[in-house]
C-alpha positions as CSV (number, residue, x, y, z in Angstrom):
1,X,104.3,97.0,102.2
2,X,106.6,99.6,103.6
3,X,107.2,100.7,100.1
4,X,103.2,100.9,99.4
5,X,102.7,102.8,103.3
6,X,105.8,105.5,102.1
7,X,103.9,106.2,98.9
8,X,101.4,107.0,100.5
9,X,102.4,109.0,102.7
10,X,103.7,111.2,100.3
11,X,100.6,111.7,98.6
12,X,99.4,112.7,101.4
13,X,102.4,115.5,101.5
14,X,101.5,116.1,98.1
15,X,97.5,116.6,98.6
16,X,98.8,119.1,101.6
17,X,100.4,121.7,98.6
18,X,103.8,120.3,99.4
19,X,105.9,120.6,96.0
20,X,106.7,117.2,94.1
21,X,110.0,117.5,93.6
22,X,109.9,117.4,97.5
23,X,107.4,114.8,98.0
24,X,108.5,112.0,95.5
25,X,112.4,111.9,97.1
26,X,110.4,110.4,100.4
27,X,109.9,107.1,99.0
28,X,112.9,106.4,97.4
29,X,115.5,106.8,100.5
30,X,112.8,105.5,102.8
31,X,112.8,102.3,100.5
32,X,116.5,102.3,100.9
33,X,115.9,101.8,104.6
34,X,113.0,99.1,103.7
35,X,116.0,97.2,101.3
36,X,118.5,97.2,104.2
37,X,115.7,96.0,106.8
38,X,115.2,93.4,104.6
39,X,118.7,92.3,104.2
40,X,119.1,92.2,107.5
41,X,116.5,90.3,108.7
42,X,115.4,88.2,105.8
43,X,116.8,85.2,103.4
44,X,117.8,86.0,100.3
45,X,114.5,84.2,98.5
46,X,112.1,85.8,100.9
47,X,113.3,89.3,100.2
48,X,113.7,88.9,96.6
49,X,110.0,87.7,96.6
50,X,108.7,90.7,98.7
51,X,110.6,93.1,96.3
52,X,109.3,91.3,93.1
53,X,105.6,91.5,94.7
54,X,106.3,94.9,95.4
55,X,107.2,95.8,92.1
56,X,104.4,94.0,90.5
57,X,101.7,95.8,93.3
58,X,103.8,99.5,92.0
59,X,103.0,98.8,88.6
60,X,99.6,97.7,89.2
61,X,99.1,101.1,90.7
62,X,100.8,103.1,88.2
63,X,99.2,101.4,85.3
64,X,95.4,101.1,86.8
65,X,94.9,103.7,89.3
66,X,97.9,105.9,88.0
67,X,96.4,109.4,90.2
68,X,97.4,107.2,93.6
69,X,100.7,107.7,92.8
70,X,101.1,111.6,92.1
71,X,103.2,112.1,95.3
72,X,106.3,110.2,94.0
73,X,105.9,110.5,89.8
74,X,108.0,112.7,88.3
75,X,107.3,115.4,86.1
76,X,110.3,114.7,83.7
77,X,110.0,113.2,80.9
78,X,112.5,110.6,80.9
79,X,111.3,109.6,84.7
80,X,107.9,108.7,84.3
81,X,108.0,105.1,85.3
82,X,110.7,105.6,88.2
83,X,108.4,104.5,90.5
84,X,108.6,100.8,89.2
85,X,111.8,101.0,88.2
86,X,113.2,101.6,91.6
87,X,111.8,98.7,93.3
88,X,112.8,96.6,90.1
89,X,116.2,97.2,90.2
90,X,116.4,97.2,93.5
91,X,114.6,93.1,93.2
92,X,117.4,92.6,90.4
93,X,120.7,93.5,92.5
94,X,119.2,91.1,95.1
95,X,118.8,88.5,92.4
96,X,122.5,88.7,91.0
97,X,124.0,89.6,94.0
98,X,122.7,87.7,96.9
99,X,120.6,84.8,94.8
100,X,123.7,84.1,92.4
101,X,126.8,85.6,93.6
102,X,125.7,84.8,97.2
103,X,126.8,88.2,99.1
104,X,124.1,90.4,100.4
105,X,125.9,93.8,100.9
106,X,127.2,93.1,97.2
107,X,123.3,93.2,96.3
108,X,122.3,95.7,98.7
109,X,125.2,98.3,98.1
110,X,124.2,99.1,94.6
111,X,120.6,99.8,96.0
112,X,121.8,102.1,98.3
113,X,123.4,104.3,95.6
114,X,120.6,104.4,93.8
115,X,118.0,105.3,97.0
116,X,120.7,107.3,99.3
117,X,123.2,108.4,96.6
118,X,120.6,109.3,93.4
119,X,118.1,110.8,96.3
120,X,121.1,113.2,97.7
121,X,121.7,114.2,94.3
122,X,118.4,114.7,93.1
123,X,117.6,116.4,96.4
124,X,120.3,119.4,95.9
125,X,119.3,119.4,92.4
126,X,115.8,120.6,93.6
127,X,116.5,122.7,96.2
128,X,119.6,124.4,93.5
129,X,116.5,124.9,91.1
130,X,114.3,126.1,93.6
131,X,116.7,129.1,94.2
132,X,117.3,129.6,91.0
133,X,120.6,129.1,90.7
134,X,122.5,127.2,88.3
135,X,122.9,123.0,89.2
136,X,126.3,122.5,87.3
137,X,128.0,119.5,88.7
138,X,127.0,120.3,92.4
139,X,124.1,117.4,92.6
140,X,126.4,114.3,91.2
141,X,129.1,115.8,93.8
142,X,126.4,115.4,96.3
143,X,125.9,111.8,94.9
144,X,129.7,110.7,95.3
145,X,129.7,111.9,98.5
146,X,126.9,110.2,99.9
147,X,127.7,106.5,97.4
148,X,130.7,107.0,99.2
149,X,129.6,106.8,102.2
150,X,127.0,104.3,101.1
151,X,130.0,102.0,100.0
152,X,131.0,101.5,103.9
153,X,128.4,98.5,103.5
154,X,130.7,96.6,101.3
155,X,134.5,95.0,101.9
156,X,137.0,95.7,100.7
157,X,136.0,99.1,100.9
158,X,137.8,100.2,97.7
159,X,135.6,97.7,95.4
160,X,132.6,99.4,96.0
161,X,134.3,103.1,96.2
162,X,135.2,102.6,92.6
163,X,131.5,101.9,91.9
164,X,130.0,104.5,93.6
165,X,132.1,106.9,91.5
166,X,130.6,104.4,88.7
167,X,127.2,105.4,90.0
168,X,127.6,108.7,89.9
169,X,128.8,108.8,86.9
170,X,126.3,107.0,85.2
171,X,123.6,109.3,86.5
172,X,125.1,111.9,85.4
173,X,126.3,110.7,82.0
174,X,123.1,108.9,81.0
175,X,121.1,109.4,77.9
176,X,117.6,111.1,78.6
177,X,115.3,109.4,76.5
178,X,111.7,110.3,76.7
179,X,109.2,108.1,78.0
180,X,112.0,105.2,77.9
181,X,114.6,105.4,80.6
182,X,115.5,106.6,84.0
183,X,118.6,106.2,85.9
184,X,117.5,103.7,88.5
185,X,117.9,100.3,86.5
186,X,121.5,102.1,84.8
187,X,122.8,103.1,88.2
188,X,122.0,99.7,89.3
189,X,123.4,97.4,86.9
190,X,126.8,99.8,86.4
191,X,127.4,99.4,89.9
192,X,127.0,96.1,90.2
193,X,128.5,94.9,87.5
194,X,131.9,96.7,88.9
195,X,131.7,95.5,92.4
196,X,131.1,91.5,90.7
197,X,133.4,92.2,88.4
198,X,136.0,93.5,90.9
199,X,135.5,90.8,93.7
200,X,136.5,88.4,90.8
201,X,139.4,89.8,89.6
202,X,140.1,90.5,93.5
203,X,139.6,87.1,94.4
């Protein structure tokens, strides 16, 4: 519901002239926010079923009433369906990590790379292009510093520091296909698959 409120709203930023590439970077670190909330205060089952319901409500949006949406879709190409994808892989870390590997902040870390440490990125990336000036490497710095951060969730702390730098990576490395992929459900899985993988070999 949070998730359906803060879409929303920024359609509402949108209708007001605001510029998308402003406007669709609301939902995604809000939701961020909504995922921790949820982790916080819910059991695993209940939040993995309020994120599923979420995505499926998303999609149902997207697919049937598509223009309700035009605060947070993307103009690019290979970004079209981020809007499902983010609460999707965001209902997939909880899943593996909390459902079958039994650690919350190992589900929830991976999610806050992709809302807090993708949104960082993305958000210098726009304001970069917006002056004009040449993005370089600037926004996936912007990333590791903020998946950095982000990893604080998660002990020990150099398990999920190796997979933010994983994350950032991975956004900045993947493929653009059109009309295929985005980096939410790659930023995802890479990261979580290093912190699982880690713990194990760790443990």
């Amino acid at each position: 519901m949070i998730r359906l409120m803060v879409d929303g709203k920024a359609e509402w930023i949108r209708s007001k002239g605001v510029q998308l590439q402003w406007s669709r970077r609301i939902p995604g670190i809000t939701a961020g926010c909504a995922f921790l909330t949820a982790v916080l205060w819910l059991d695993v089952w209940p939040a993995v079923a309020i994120a599923v319901s979420l995505t499926g409500m998303i999609a149902f949006l997207r697919l049937g009433l598509g223009h309700q949406l035009d605060g947070v879709t993307s103009e690019g190409r290979s970004q079209v369906w981020a809007e499902i994808t983010f609460p999707a892989a965001g209902a997939l870390s909880l899943v593996v990590g909390w459902a079958l590997l039994g650690d919350k902040w190992l589900a929830f870390t991976p999610i806050a790379f992709m809302a807090w440490g993708d949104g960082a990125g993305g958000l210098l990336r726009d304001i970069l292009n917006w002056r004009r000036r040449p993005a370089a490497r600037w926004p996936s710095a912007a990333m590791l510093g903020a998946c950095l951060v982000s990893a604080m969730f998660f002990q020990p702390y150099w398990i999920a520091a190796a997979a933010a730098a994983v994350a950032a990576g991975t956004e900045y490395y993947s493929p653009r296909i059109p009309f295929v992929r985005d980096d939410n459900l790659s930023v995802v899985a890479a990261s979580l698959a290093v912190m699982a993988g880690l713990t194990f070999a760790a443990g």
